[in-house]
N, C-alpha and C positions, 0 to 999 in steps of 0.2 A: 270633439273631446272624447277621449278613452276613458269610458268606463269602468270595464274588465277587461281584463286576459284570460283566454281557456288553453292551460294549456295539455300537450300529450306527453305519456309519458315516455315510453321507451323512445329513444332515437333526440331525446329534447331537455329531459331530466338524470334520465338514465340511460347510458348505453348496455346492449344488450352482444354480446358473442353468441351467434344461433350455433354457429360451429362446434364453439365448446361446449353447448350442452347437449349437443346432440350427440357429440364423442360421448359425453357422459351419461347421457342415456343407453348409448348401445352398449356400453360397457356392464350393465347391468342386463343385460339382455342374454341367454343363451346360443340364438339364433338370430342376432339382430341383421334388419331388413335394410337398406341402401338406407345412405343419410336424405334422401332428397325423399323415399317413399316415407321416411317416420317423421320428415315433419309436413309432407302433405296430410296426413294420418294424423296429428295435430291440430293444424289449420282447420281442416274437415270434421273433426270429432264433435265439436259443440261445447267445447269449455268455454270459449270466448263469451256465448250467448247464453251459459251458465243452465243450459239444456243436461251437461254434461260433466261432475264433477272431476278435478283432476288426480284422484284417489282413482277414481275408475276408470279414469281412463289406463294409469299404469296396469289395472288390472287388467283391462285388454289387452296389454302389450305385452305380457307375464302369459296370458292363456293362447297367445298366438306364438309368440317367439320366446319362452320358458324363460327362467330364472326365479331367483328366490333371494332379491333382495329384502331389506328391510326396510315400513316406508323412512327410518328415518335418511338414508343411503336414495331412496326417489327424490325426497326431499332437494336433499343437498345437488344430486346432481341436476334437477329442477330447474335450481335457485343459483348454481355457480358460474354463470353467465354474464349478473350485474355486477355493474359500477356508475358510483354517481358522478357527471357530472357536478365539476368544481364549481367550474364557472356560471352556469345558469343556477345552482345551488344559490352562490353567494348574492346572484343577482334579485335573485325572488326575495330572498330573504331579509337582504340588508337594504333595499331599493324596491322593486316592485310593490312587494305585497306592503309597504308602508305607503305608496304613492293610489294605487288602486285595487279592488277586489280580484283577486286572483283563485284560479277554478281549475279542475282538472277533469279533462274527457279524455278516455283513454280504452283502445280496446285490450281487454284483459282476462286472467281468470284468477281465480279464487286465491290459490296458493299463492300466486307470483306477486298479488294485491297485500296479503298480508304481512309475507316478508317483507314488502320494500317499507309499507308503512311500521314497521315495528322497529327496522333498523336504522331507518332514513329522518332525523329529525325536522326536514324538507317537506314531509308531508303535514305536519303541523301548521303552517302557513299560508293553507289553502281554505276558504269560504265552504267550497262543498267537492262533491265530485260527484261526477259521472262516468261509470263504470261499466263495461258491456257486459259483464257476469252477471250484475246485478238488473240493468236496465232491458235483458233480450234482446239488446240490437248493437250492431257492431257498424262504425264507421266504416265507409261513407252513408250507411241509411240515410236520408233525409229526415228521417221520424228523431233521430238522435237530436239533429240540426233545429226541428222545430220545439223538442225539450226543453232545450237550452236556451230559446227566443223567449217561452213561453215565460220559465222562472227566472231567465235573468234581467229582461228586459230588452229596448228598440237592441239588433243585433247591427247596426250602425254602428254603435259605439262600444262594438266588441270585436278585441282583437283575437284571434282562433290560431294557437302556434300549434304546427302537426309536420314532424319529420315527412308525410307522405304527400304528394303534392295530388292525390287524387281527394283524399280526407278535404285538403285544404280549398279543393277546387268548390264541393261540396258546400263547404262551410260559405264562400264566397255567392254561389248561386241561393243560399239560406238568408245573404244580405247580410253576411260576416265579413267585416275584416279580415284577411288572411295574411299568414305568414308562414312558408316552406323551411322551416329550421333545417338548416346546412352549417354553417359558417358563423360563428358566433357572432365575431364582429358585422357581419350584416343585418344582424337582428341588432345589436344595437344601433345600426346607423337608422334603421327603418322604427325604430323607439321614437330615436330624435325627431323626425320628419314628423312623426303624428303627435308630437308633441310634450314627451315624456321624457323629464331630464335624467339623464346617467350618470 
């Protein structure tokens, strides 16, 4: 028996264009650096694990490679990346979260967390969340994995959906249920199987 679902959010809830924000960052940039070094330079920085907020970090990228935007222009170009999924939207919403307690673990940072929750009425539907800005630890940790056993309870009868199949492999050695979100329709068929009508 399913008792919760945790799910991620970019790549599952919302899709994410790194592309286009990262045009949109450089574009803000003086002297901006190859798209592949400024989001290693991202990755790396410490926003995720909330070591590093993401105001300061633009200011790094302003005292390395010059410009003078404004933050409301970091902002946007930040944030113009998302879109919700429709269809897992509807799903949580109208299904899921009325059938079982539905949860959200997600690596993220500050900014990106409260855009999506202020726009996205999706995020209202969810029990709790866990969040790597807040929590110091970014999936695949294991310490995330054991959080989550800890307050949700046996991790048997929790199902763990994570676009990354490394997150998911984790979750599965935690004694999670897992699921690789790809293909919508395979997450419903894998619903049904464990016994959750669609």
């Amino acid at each position: 028996m399913i008792n919760a679902i945790v799910f991620d959010i970019g790549g599952v809830i919302i899709d994410h264009d790194n592309d286009k924000m990262l045009t949109a960052l450089s574009a803000l940039l003086a002297r901006p650096p190859a798209a592949a070094d400024l989001i290693g330079q991202i990755r790396t920085s410490g926003i995720g694990t909330g070591t590093l907020g993401c105001n300061r970090l633009f200011e790094r990228f302003v005292d390395v490679y010059g410009g003078n935007a404004a933050p409301a222009d970091w902002l946007a170009a930040w944030t113009c990346h998302f879109s919700l999924k429709a269809e897992m939207a509807e799903l949580i919403e109208h299904n899921l979260s009325k059938r079982v307690d539905c949860h959200i673990c997600s690596n993220t940072n500050d900014l990106h967390w409260c855009y999506l929750a202020d726009r996205h009425a999706i995020f209202r539907h969810f029990r709790s969340t866990y969040l790597s800005f807040e929590l110091g630890l970014e999936k695949p940790s294991p310490a995330i994995y054991h959080r989550l056993a800890a307050d949700l309870g046996d991790p048997s009868t929790i199902l763990f959906v994570d676009d990354r199949s490394e997150n998911v492999e984790a979750a599965e050695d935690a004694g999670f249920l897992g699921h690789t979100y790809s293909v919508h329709d395979d997450f419903l068929r894998h619903l049904v199987r464990l016994g959750i009508p669609i």
